[in-house]
N, C-alpha and C positions, 0 to 999 in steps of 0.2 A: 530542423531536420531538412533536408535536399531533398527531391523530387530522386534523385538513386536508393536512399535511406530506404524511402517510405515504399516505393514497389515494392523492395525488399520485403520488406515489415509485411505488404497486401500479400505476397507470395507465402511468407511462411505460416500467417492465420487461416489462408484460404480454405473453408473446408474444418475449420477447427471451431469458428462462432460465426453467428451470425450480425453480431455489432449489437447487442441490445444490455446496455452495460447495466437497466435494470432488471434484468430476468435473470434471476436463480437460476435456474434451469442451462442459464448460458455460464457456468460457471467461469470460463477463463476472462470473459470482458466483463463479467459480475465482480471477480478481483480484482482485476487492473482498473476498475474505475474508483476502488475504494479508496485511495491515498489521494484521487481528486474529490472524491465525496470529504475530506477529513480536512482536504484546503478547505474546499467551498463553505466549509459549516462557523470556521477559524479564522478565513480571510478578515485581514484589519483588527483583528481584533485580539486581546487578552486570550489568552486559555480559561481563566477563571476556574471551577472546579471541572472541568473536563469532560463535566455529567453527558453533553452532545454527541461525547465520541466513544463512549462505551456502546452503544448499538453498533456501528460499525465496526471497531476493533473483535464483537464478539462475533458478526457475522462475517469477519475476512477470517478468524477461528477457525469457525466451523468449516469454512469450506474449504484450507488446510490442511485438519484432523479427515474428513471424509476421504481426502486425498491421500493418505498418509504422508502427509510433507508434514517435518518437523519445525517446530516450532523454533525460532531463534533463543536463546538461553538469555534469558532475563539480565543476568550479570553484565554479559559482554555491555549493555547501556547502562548501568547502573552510575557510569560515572554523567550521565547527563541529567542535570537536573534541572528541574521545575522553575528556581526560582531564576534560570538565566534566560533573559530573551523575553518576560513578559510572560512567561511558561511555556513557548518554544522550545529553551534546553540551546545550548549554543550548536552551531554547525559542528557536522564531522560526517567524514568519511564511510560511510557503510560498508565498505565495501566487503571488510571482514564479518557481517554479518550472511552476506548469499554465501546460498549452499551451489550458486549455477557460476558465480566468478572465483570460486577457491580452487 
């Protein structure tokens, strides 16, 4: 990211969090740390049964649901699976999953 990007980015959260990606209470940088919390737990390593990332997947949930933001439809990833990538799932495209790039 550029030093223009990121003012950016400091411009549009100003006011919105206060950077404490673990405090509930801060919900928006409570979310946006959770997909680095879900590297960090995975990095190097197998998925193996997954069991790690069921507390996070259910706490980016809830704070979703309390949002009223819906949830992505299960389907749309059903073609990725488990057993490609070490239980990664091969690479693809998201893009068709946000509700904020459609």
């Amino acid at each position: 990211m550029d030093e223009k990007t990121y003012r950016a980015l400091l411009v549009l959260y100003e006011e919105i969090t206060d950077g404490n990606e673990d405090d509930p209470e801060d919900e928006l940088n409570y979310l946006l740390n959770k997909p680095f919390e879900m590297a960090m737990v995975y990095e190097g390593t197998k998925i193996g049964n997954g069991e790690e990332s069921y507390e996070i997947i259910d706490e980016t949930e809830h704070i979703l649901k309390i949002n009223n933001i819906q949830l992505p439809d299960e389907k749309k990833v059903a073609f990725s699976k488990y057993s490609e990538r070490n239980g990664w799932g091969n690479c693809f495209d998201g893009e068709f999953l946000s509700i904020i790039l459609h």
